[in-house]
C-alpha positions as CSV (number, residue, x, y, z in Angstrom):
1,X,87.9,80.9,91.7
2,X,84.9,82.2,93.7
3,X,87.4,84.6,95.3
4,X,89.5,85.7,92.5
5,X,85.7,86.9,90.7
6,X,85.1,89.0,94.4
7,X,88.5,90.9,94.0
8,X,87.0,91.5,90.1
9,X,83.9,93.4,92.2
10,X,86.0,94.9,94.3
11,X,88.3,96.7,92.1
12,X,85.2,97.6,89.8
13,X,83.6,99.4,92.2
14,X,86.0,101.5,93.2
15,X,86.4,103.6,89.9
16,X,82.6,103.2,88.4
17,X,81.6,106.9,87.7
18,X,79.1,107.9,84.8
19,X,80.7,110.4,82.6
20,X,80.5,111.8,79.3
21,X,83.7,110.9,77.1
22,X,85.0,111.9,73.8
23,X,84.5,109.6,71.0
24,X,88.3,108.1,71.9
25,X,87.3,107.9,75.1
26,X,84.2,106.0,74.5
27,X,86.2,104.0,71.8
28,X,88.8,103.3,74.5
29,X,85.9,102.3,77.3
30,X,84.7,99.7,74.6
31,X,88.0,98.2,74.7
32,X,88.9,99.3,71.3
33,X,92.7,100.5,71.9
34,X,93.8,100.6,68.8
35,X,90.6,102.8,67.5
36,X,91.1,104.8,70.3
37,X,94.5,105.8,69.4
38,X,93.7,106.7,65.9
39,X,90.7,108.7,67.3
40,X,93.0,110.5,70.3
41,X,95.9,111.1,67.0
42,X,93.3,112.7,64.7
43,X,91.9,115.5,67.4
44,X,95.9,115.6,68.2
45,X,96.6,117.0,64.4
46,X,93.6,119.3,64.8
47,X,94.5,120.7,68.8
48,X,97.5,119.3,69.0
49,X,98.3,122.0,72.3
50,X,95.3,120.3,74.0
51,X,97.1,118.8,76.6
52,X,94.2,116.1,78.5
53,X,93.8,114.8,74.6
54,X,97.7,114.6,74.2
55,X,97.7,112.8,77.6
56,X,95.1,110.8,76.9
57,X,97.0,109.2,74.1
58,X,99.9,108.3,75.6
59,X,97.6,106.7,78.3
60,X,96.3,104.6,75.5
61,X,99.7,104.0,73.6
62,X,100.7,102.4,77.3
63,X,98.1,100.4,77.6
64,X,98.9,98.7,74.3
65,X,102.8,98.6,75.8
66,X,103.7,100.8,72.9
67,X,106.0,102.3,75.2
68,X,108.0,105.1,73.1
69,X,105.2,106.2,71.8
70,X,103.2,107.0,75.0
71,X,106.6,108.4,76.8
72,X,106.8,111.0,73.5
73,X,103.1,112.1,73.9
74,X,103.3,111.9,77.8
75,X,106.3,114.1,78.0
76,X,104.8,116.6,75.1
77,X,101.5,116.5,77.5
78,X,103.1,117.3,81.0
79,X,104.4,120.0,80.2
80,X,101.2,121.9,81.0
81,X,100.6,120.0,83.6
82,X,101.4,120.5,87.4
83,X,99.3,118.4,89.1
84,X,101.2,114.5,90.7
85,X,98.0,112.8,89.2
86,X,100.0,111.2,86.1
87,X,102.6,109.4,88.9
88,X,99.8,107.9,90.3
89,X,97.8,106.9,87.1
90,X,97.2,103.5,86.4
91,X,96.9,103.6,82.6
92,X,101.1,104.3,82.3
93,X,101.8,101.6,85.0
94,X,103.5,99.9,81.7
95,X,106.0,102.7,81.6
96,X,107.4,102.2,85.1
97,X,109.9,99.7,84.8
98,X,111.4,102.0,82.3
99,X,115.0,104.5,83.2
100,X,112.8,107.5,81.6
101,X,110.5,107.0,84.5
102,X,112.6,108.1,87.0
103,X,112.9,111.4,85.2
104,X,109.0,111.7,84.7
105,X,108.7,111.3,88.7
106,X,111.3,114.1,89.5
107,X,110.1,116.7,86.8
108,X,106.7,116.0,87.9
109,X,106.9,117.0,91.4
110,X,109.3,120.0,90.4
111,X,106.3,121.4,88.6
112,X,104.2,120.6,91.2
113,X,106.3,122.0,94.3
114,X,106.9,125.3,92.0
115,X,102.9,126.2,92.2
116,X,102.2,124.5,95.6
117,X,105.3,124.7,97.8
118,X,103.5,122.4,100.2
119,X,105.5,118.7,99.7
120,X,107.2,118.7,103.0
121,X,108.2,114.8,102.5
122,X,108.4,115.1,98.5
123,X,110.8,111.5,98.7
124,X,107.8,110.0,100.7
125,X,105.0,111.2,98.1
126,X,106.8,110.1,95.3
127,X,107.0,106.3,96.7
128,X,103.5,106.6,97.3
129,X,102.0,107.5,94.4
130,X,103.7,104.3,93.4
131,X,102.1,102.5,95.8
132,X,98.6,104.2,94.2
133,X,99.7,103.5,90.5
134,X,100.0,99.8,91.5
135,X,97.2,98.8,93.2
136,X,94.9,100.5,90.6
137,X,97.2,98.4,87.7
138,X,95.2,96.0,85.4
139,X,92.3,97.8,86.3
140,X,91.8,98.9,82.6
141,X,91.8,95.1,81.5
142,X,89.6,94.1,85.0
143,X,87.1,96.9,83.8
144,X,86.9,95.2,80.1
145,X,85.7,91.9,82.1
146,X,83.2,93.9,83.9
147,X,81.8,95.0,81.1
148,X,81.6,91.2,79.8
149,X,80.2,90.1,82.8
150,X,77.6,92.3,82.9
151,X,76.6,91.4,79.5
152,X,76.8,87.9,79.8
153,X,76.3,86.9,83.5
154,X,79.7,85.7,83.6
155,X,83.4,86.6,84.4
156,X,85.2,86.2,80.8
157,X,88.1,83.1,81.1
158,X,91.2,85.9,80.8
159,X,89.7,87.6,83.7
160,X,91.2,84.7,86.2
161,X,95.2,85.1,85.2
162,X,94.9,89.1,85.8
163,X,92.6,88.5,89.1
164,X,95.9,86.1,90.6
165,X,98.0,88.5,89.2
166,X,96.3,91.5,90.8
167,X,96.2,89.8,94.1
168,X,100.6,88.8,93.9
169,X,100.6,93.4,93.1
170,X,98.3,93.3,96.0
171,X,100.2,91.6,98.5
172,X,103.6,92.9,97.3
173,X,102.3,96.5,97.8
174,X,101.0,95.7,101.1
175,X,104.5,94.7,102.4
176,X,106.0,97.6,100.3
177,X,103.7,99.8,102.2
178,X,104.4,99.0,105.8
179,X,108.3,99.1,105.2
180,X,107.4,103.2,103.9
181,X,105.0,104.1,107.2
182,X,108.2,101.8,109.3
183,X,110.7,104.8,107.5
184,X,108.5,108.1,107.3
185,X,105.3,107.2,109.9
186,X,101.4,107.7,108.9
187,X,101.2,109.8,105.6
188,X,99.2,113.1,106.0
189,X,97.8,115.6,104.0
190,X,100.1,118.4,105.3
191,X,103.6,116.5,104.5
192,X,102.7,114.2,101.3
193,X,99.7,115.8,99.3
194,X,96.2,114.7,99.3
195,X,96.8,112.2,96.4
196,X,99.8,110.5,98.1
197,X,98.6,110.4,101.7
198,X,95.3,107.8,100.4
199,X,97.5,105.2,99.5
200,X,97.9,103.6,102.5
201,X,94.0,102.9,102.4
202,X,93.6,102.2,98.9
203,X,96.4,99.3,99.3
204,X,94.6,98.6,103.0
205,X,91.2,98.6,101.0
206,X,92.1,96.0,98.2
207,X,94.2,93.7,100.8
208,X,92.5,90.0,100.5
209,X,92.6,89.6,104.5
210,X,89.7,91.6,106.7
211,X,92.1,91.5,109.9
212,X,94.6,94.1,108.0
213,X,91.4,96.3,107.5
214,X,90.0,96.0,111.2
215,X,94.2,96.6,112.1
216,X,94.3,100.1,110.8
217,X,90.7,101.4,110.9
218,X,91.7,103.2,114.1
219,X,94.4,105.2,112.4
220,X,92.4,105.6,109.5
221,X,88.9,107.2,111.1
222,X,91.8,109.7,113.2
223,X,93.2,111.2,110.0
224,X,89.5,111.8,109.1
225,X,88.5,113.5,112.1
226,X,92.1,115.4,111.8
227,X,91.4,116.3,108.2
228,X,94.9,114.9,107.3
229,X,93.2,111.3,105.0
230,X,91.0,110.6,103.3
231,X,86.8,110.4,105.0
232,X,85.8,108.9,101.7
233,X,88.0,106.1,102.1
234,X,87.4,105.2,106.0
235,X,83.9,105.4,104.7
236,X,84.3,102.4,102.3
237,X,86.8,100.2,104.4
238,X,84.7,100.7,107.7
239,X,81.8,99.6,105.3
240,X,83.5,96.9,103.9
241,X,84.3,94.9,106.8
242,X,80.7,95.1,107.8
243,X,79.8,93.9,104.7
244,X,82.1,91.3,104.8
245,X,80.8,90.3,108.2
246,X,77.5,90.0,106.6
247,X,76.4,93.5,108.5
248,X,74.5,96.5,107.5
249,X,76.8,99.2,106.2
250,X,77.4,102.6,107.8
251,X,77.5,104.7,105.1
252,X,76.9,102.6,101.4
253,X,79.9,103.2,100.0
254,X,79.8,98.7,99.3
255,X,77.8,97.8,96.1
256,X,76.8,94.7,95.0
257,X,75.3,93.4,91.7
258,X,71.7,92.5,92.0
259,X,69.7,89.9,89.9
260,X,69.6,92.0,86.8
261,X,73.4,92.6,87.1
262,X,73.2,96.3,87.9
263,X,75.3,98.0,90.7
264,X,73.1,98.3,94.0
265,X,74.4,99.3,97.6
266,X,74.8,96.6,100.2
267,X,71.8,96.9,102.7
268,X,72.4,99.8,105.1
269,X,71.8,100.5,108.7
270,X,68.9,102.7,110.1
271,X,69.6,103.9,105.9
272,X,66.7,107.6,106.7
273,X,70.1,108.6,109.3
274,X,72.6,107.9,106.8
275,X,73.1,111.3,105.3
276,X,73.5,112.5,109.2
277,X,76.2,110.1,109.2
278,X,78.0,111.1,106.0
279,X,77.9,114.7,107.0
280,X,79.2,114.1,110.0
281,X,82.6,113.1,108.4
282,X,82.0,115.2,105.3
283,X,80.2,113.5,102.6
284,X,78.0,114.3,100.2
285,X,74.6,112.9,100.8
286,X,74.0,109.3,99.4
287,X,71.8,110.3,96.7
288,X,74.3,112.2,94.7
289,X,77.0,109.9,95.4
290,X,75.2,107.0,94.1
291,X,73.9,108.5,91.2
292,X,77.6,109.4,90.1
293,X,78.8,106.4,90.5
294,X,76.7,103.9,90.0
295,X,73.8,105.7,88.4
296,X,71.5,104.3,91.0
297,X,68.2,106.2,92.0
298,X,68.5,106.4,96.3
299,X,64.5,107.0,96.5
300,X,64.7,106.7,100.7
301,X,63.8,110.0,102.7
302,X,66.6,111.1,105.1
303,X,65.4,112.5,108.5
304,X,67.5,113.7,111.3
305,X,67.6,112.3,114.6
């Protein structure tokens, strides 16, 4: 049980930001789906070619598994979109298992090649933002525990079905993802997209076992340095298994809730250097990040050595 309420933390703090939504998407941070969908339906009849609004609610008709319903505003909403982020989006993982998917994937990366031209492995980025839409599923229901927990002090009692059942997506995706890097190698920016090439570490990030981490961290930090993955997310697995290790961080990208159950960063190493270290792999400095996501005031002076 102790575990299952650690993967809860996890996944939390992976997608905490601090931003300023509509009243459906306040509604629909709340919890309040059905409210939300009546909000997202009314600005829909007043703008209804306002395509993140139109997306938007067919984000919340899947989270309700009204599954026609989101697939008629999703399909209305892409069509002014050109961007891969909606095959990667956790809010329509209901939508997957459905034929009309399949159709959504290869229009979707159509548009997308049309502006960009720059999906050399467009079979291998499609798999992969899979991948990312899996391991980010139940996340919407995780973050409405979250929200209780911090309320109450404790993890609500329909929290611990969805944490196994997260863990059984994570492991699957795991083994899904080495059988993809066995066929088509290490994902990079230049063949697969920025989107598609993280997913690899966001999979390797939520995996249960530390060893799988500590595995692939040497592959990871190289498509940093190279500029083909992800820095941000080297950043938090190399600081989670020091963390986990019961170490000083690197670079506080780990949080933990303190005793007034507010985010706070794990306890960082030599933490006046650690905007030098964060440039070096090109991050923002700690300040800003932590203030965006966690809305936590970093008060510490930063020197350079």
């Amino acid at each position: 049980m102790k575990h299952l309420f650690t993967l809860l933390f996890v996944v939390l703090v992976y997608n905490v930001s601090i931003a300023q939504p509509t009243k459906a998407g306040k509604l629909l941070q709340e919890g309040k789906l059905e409210a939300a969908i009546e909000a997202y339906k009314t600005q829909y009849s007043k703008t209804p070619k306002n395509w993140k609004n139109t997306y938007d609610l067919a984000c919340a008709y899947a989270l309700t598994f009204q599954i026609d319903s989101a697939y008629h505003y999703l399909n209305n909403a892409l069509k002014n979109d050109n961007s891969l982020w909606a095959l990667a989006d956790a809010d329509l993982h209901a939508l997957i298992d459905d034929p009309r998917w399949s159709d959504i994937e290869i229009n979707q990366i159509k548009r997308y090649q049309k502006k960009n031209k720059n999906l050399k492995q467009a079979e291998y980025a499609k798999k992969l933002l899979r991948l990312i839409m899996k391991d980010q599923a139940l996340d919407y229901y995780i973050d409405q525990a979250k929200g209780y927990y911090m309320k109450n002090g404790n993890a609500p009692q329909w929290y611990y079905p969805i944490g196994a059942f997260k863990q059984k997506i994570a492991s699957e995706n795991y083994s899904s993802m080495q059988k993809l890097i066995e066929e088509y190698g290490w994902p990079k920016y230049s063949t697969v997209g920025k989107l598609a090439a993280d997913a690899p570490l966001l999979v390797i990030n939520h995996h249960e076992s530390d060893s799988v981490r500590i595995k692939y961290l040497p592959q990871i930090k190289q498509s940093c340095l190279e500029k083909e993955g992800s820095c941000m997310e080297f950043a938090k697995i190399q600081d989670r298994i020091l963390v986990n290790a019961n170490k000083a961080q690197i670079y506080g990208m780990q949080f933990r809730y303190n005793a007034e159950r507010k985010l706070e960063p794990f306890p960082i190493i030599d933490s006046k250097y650690v905007d030098q270290r964060r440039a070096e792999i090109g991050l923002e400095p700690l300040k800003l990040y932590l203030k965006r996501k966690i809305n936590y005031n970093w008060l510490i002076e930063q020197k350079i050595k």
